[in-house]
C-alpha positions in Angstrom: 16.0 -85.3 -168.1 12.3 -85.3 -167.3 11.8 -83.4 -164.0 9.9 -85.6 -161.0 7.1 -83.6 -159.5 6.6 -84.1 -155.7 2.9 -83.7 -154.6 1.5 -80.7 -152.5 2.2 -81.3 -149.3 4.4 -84.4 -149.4 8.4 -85.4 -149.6 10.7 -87.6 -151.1 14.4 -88.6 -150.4 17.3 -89.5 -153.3 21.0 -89.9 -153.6 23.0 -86.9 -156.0 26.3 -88.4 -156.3 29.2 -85.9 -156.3 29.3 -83.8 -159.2 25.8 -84.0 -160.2 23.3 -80.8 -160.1 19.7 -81.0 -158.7 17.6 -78.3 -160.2 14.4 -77.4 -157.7 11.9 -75.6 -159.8 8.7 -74.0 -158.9 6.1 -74.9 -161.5 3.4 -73.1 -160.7 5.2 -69.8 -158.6 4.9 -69.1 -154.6 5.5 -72.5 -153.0 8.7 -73.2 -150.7 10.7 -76.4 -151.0 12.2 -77.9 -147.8 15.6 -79.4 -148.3 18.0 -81.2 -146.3 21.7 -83.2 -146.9 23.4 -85.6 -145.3 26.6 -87.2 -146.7 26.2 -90.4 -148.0 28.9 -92.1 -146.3 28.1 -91.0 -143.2 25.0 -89.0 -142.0 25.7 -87.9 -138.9 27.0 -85.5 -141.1 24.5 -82.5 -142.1 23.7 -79.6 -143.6 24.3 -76.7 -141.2 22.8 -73.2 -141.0 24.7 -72.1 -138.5 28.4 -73.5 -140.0 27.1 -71.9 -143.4 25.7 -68.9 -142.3 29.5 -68.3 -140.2 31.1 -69.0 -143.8 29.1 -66.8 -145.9 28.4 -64.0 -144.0 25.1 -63.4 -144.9 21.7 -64.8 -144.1 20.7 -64.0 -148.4 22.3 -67.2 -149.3 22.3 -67.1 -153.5 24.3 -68.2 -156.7 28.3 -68.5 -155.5 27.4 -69.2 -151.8 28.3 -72.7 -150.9 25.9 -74.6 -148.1 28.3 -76.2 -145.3 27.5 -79.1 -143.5 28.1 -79.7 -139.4 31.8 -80.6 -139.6 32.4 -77.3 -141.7 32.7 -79.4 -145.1 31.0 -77.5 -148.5 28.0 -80.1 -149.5 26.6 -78.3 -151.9 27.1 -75.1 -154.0 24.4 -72.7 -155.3 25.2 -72.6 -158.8 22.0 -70.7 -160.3 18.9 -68.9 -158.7 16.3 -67.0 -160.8 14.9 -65.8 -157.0 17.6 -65.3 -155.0 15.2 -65.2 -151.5 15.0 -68.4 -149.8 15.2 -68.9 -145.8 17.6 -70.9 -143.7 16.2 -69.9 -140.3 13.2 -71.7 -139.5 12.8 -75.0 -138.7 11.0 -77.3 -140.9 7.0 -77.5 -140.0 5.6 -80.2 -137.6 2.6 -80.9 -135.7 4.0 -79.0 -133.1 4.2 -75.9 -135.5 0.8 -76.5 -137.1 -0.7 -76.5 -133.0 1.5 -72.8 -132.8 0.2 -71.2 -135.4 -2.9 -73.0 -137.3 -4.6 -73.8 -134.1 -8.2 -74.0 -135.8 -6.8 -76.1 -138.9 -6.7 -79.9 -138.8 -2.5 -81.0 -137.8 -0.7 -82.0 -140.2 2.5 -83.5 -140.0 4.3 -80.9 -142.3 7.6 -81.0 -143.6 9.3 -82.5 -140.6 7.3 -85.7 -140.8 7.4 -85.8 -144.5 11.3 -85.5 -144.5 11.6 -88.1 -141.6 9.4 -90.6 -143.1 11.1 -90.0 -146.9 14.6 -90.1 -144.8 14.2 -93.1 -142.7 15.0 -95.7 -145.4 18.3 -93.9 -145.2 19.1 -94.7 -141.7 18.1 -90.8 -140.5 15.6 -90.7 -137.3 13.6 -87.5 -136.2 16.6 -86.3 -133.9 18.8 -86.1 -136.9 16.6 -83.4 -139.0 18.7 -79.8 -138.8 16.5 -76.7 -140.1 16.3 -76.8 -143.7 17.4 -74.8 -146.7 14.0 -73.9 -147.2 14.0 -72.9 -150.9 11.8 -69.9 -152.3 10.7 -69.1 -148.6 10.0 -65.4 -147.8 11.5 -64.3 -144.4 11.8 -60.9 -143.8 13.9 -59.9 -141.0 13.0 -56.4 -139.4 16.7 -54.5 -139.0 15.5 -53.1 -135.9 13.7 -55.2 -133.7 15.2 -58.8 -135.4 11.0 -59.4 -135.8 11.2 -62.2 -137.8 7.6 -62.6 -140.8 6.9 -65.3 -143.1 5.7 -64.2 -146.5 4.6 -65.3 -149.8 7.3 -66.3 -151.7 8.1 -64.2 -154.9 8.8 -67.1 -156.5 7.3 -67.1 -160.3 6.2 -70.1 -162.3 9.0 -71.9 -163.8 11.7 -70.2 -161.2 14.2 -72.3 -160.3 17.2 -72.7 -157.9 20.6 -75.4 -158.9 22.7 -77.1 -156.6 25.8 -78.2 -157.6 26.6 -81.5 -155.0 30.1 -81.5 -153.7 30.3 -85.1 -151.9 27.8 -88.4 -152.2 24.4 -86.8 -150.6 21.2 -88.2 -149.8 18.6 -85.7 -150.3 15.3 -84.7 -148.6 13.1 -82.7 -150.5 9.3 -81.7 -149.8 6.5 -79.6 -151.2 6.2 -77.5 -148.1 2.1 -77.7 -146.1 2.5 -74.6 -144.4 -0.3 -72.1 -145.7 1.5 -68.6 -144.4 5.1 -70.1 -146.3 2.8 -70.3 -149.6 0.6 -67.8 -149.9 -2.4 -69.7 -148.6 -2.0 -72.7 -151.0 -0.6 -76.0 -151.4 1.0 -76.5 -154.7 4.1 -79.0 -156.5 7.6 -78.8 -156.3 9.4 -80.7 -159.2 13.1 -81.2 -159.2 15.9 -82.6 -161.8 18.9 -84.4 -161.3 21.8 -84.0 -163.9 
């Protein structure tokens, strides 16, 4: 199957049924994809950093780990990643965020709009988006001092991270607008479902 390319600093929102994969590839190397999950059937159910990161263990969440949702049911399964450094910390970006830290740049609305506005067909409103699985994002975490950085990703061209759905999802998925996430540019995020 043909991938679909998401624009720079936009979103969409699909349905993977159970079973199905959804590849997130980085055409053109360092750009960070925002993702978010929400079981079909019933989306106050959502993917859960917290619930995950209590399961795995680890905050370096790769191929075998699976992504839990808010009533501590697996959603979805990492079942390839040619990076293996993504971030499930941060929140996605907003206005708010662009007002933090690009004071001098014109707002944007960022991931967080893009997600609600790609999600709200679904029935999800703004209160429902969790921090995402932020794919490709670079988030070093100082052992010491817990000093959080965002940095480039080292995500190459062509790089790509699969999912392996384990209920009916609807997915949110962006091309992230942050310039510190992506090294200072805005590229495409394309993604495959099989």
């Amino acid at each position: 199957m043909t991938a679909t390319e998401i624009p720079p600093r936009s979103g969409t929102a699909f349905t993977l049924d159970a079973g199905q994969t959804l590849t997130v590839i980085d055409p053109r190397g360092v750009q960070v994809a925002d993702l978010l999950a929400y079981n079909r059937d019933d989306i106050r159910e959502v993917i859960s950093s917290g619930r995950t990161f209590d399961y795995a263990e680890t905050i370096r969440l790769t191929t075998g780990h699976l992504l839990y949702s808010n009533r501590s049911t697996p959603m979805l399964e990492i079942v390839a990643d040619d990076v293996g450094v993504h971030d499930f910390l941060l929140t996605p970006c907003s206005y708010d965020t662009f007002h933090h830290f690009y004071p001098d740049e014109p707002p944007h609305r960022g991931c967080f709009g893009n997600l609600a506005a790609a999600l709200e067909p679904y029935g999800v409103t703004e209160d429902m988006i969790p921090v995402a699985f932020n794919c490709f994002m670079n988030v070093p975490i100082d052992g010491a001092t817990g000093r959080l950085q965002v940095l480039p990703p080292v995500s190459k061209a062509g790089d790509r991270i699969v999912f392996r759905a384990l209920m009916d999802l609807v997915i949110g998925l962006t091309a992230c607008s942050a310039g510190a996430s992506n090294g200072g540019s805005f590229k495409p995020i394309e993604y495959r479902i099989d």
